[in-house]
C-alpha positions in Angstrom: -124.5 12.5 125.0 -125.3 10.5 121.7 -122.3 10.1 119.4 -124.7 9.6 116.4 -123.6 12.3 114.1 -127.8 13.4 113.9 -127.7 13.8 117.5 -125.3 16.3 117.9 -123.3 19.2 116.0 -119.9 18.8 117.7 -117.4 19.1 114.4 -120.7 20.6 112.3 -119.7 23.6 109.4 -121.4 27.0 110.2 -121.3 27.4 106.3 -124.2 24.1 106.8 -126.0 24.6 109.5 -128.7 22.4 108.8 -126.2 19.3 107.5 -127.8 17.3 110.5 -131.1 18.4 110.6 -132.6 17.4 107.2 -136.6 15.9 107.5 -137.7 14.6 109.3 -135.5 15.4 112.2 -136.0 19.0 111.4 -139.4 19.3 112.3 -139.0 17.4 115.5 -136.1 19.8 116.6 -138.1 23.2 115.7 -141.1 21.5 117.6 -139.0 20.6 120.9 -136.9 23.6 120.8 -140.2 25.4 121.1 -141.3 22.8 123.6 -138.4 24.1 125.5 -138.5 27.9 124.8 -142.1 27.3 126.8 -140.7 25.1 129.5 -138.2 27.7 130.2 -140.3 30.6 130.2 -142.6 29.4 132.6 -140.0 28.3 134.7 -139.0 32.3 134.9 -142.6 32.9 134.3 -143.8 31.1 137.6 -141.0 32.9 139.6 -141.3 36.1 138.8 -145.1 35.7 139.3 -144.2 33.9 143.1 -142.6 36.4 144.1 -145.1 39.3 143.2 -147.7 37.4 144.8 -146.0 36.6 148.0 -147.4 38.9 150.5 -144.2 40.7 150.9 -142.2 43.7 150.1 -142.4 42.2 146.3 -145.8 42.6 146.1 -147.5 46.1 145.6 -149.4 47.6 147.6 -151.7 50.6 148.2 -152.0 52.7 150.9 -154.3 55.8 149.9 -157.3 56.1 147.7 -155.7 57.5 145.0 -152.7 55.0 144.1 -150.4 56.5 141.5 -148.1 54.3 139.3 -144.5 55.0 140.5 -142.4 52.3 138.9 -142.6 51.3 134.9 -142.4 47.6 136.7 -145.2 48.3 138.0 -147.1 49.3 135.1 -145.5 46.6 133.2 -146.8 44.1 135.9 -150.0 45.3 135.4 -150.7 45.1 131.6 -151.7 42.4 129.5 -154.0 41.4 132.5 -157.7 40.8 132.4 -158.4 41.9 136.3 -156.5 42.9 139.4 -156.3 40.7 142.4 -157.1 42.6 145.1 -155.7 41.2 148.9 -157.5 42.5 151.5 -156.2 43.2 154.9 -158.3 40.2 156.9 -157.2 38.2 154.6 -153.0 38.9 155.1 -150.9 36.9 157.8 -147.6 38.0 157.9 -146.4 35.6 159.6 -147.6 32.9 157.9 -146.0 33.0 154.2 -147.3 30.0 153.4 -151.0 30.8 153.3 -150.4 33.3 150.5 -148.2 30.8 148.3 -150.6 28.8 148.6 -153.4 30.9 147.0 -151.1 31.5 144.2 -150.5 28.1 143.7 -154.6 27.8 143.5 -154.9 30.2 141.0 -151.7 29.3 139.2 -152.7 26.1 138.4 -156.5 26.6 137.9 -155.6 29.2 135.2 -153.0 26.8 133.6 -156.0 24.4 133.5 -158.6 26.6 131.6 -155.9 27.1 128.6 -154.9 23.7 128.7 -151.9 23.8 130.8 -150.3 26.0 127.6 -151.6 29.4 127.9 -149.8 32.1 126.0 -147.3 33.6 129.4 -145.5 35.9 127.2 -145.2 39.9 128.4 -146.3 39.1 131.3 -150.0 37.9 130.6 -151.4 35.9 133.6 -155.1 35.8 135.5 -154.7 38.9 137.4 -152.6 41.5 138.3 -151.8 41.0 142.7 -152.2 44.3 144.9 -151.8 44.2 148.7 -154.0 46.2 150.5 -152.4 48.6 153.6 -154.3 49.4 156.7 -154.4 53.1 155.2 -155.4 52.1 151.8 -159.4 51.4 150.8 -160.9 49.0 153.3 -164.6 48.8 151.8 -165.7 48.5 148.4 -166.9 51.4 147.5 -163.5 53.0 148.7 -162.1 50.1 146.6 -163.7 50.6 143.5 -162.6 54.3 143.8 -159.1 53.6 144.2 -158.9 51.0 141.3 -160.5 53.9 139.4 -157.3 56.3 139.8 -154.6 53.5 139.4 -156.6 52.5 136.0 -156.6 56.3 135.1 -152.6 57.2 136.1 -151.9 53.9 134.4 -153.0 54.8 131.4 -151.4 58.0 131.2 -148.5 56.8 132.2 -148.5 54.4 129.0 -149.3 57.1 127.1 -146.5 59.3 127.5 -144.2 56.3 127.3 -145.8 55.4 124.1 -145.5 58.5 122.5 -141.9 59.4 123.7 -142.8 61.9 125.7 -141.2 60.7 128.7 -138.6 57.7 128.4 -138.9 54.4 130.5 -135.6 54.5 132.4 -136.7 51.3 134.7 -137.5 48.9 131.8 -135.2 50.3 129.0 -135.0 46.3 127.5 -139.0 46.2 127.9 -140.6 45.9 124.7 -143.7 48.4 125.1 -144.9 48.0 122.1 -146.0 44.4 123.6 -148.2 45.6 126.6 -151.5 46.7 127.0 -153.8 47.9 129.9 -156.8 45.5 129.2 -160.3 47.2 129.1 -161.4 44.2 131.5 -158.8 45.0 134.2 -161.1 48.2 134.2 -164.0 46.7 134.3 -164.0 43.8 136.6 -161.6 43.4 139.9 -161.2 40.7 142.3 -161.3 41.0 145.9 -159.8 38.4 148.5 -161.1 39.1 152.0 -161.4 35.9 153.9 -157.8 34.5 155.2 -158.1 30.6 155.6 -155.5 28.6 157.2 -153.2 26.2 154.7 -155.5 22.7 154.1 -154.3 19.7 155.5 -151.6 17.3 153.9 -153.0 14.2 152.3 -152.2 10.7 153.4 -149.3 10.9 150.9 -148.4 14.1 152.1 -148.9 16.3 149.2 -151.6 19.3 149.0 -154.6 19.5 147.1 -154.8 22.5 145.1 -157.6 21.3 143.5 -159.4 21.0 146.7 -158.4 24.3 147.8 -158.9 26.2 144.9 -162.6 25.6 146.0 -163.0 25.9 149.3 -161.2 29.4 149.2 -163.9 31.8 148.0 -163.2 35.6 146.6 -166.0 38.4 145.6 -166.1 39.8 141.6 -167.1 43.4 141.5 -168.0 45.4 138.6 -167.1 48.9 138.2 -168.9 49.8 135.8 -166.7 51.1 133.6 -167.1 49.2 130.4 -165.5 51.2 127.3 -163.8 48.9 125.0 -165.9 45.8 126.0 -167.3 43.3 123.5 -170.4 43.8 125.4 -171.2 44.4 128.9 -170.1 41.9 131.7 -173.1 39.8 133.2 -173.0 37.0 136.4 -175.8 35.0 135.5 -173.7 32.7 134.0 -172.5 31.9 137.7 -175.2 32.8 139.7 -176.3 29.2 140.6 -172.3 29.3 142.0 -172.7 32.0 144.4 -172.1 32.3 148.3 -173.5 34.3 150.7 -171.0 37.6 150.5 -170.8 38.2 154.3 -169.5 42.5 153.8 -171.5 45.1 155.6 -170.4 47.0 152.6 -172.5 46.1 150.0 -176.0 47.9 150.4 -173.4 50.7 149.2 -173.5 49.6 145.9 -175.5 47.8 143.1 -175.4 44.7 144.7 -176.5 43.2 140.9 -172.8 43.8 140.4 -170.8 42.1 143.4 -170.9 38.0 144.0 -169.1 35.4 145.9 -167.6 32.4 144.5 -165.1 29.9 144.5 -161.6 31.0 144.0 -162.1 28.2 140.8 -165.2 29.9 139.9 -163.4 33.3 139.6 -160.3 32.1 137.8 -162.7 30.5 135.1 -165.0 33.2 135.1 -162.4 35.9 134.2 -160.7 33.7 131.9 -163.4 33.1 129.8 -164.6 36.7 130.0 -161.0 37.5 128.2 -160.7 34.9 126.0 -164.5 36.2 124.8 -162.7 39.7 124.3 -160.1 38.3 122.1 -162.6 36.1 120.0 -164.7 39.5 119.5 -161.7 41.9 118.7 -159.7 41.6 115.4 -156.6 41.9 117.4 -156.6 39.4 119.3 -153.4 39.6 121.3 -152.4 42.9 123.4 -150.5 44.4 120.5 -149.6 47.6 119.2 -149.4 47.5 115.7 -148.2 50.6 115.0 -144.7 50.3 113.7 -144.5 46.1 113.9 -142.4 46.8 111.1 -139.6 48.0 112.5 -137.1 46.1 113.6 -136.3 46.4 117.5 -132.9 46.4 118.5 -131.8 42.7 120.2 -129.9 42.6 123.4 -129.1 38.7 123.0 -129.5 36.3 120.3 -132.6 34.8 122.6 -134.3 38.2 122.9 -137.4 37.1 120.8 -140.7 37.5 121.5 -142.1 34.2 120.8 -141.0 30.2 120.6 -140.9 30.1 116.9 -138.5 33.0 116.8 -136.2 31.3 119.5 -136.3 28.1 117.4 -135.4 29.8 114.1 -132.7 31.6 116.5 -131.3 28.7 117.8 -131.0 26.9 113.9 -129.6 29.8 112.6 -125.6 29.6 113.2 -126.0 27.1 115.9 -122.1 27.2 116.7 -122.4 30.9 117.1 -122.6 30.7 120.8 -121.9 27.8 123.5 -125.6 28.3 125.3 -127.2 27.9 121.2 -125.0 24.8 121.5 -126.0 23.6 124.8 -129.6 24.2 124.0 -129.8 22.1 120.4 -127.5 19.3 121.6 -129.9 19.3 125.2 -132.8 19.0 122.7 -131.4 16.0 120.3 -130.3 14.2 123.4 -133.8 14.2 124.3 -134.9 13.1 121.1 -132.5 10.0 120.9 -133.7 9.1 124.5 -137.3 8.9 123.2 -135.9 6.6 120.3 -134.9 4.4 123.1 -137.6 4.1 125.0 -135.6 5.8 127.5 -137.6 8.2 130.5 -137.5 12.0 129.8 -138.6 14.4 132.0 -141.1 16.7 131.4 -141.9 20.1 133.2 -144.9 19.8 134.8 -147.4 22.1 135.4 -146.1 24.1 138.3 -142.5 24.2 137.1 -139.8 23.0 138.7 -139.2 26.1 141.0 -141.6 25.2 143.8 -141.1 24.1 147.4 -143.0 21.0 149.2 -145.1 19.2 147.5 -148.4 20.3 145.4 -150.9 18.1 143.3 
């Protein structure tokens, strides 16, 4: 730690809290304490997200045709989510964990990628939404597209009763509802991985490629039609040229205008353009209730905020109020003198730091 007196508060008055952090140091600390709000979310962000995509007893599945909604972690899961992701049953090994970490990585990183490796992670917003599918559950498309149908539906409800008190969210009393929103795309559009492919092989410096497998895994896009609260209606041709053969016996079932094969890359980019279309179109922008914004909700913790510039103004405001505010603002001018000295800081990269083996 830096004994410069603008590099640390140890001996700083409460009664002065910004006595060390006049300009321009000021603006440097609020823009790496946000720096590290971010790092630190995605950090949690990434495993939370692991573990509901692993495959396992984590990840929820569905075993009937009509699906209900039986946890408010489940519900929460599923808002503020543009599509669901749905996991068919030839595409599941349970005994080979690593296959399905590996997908997640793929779509992980691709949909870091198409926000610029900073896409907005807060209340849970991500590509997709993971569902496992049981051997009881739907097994074709149409039977598919019907049980996607009554999730949406009890979904809904359910975030209607919460919303208007009716019923109280015992699960996720510290969950901010206010904050989530069942997506009219999740409706409309769903994802279907069917095809299980075995992990790729290690490269000469043993890492894996997830850019490489992010497009030689393939997954089908089906519409279902259901389109209220669309900008406008949700087209492929933009893709078409993209499109492999579909290889389902299942499809002469349906409009087959409104299924298609692509790259797992395609997919990712396709649906995340599709949403960021709905938020350039909608004068909310963001999944946000603004009924009652006003009011103040009631703070567990001083870093219960909803956003980095609320955690930095946290942070700055009594900064000897708690050890872990002092941890954090000392962490972050440490980092800052380092940088004066040309001295290596780490950085989080894009996957975190909570992953096993080795990805590129």
């Amino acid at each position: 730690m830096s004994s410069k007196p603008s590099a640390s508060l140890e001996g700083a008055d409460n009664s002065a809290n910004h006595q060390y952090l006049e300009e321009p140091l000021a603006s440097r600390v609020r823009a790496d304490l946000k720096k590290y709000y971010f790092s630190r979310q995605e950090a949690f962000f990434g495993a939370d997200l692991k573990y509901a995509w692993n495959g396992g007893n984590f990840t929820v599945a569905i075993d009937t045709l009509t699906p209900e909604i039986t946890y408010d972690w489940t519900l929460a899961n599923m808002c503020n989510k543009p599509t669901v992701f749905y996991w068919a049953l030839s595409a599941q090994d349970p005994e080979n964990a690593s296959c399905t970490r590996m997908v997640f990585a793929d779509v992980y990183k691709a949909w870091f990628r198409c926000h610029d490796k900073l896409p907005d992670i807060s209340f849970g917003r991500f590509f997709a939404f993971a569902v496992r599918i049981a051997s009881t559950g739907p097994q074709t498309i149409p039977e598919l597209l019907q049980a996607h149908a009554h999730m949406c539906d009890r979904a809904f409800l359910r975030m209607q009763s919460i919303m208007s008190g009716e019923v109280s969210s015992v699960i996720c009393q510290g969950k901010n509802w206010r904050r989530y929103k069942l997506l009219p795309l999740c409706r409309a559009i769903v994802v279907l991985y069917d095809e299980f492919i075995d992990p790729p092989e290690r490269e000469s410096d043993g890492t894996l490629s997830l850019d490489k497998d992010v497009e030689r895994r393939t997954a089908i896009l089906i519409l279902t039609g259901r389109n209220s609260g669309l900008s406008s209606p949700i087209d492929f041709d933009p893709i078409r040229s993209s499109s492999l053969p579909i290889a389902r016996d299942d499809v002469d079932a349906i409009d087959a205008s409104s299924v298609i094969r692509v790259s797992l890359k395609t997919a990712v980019q396709f649906i995340t353009e599709l949403q960021q279309r709905e938020e350039a179109a909608s004068s909310s922008p963001k999944p946000v209730d603004t009924d009652n914004l006003d009011q103040p909700r009631k703070r567990i913790h001083w870093d219960d905020v909803d956003n980095a510039d609320e955690y930095a103004e946290a942070i700055l405001d009594r900064p000897h109020e708690t050890e872990s505010k002092q941890f954090v603002l000392n962490y972050v001018l440490e980092r800052i003198e380092m940088e004066k000295r040309g001295e290596v800081v780490f950085r989080h990269g894009v996957m975190g730091t909570h992953w096993p083996g080795k990805w590129v």
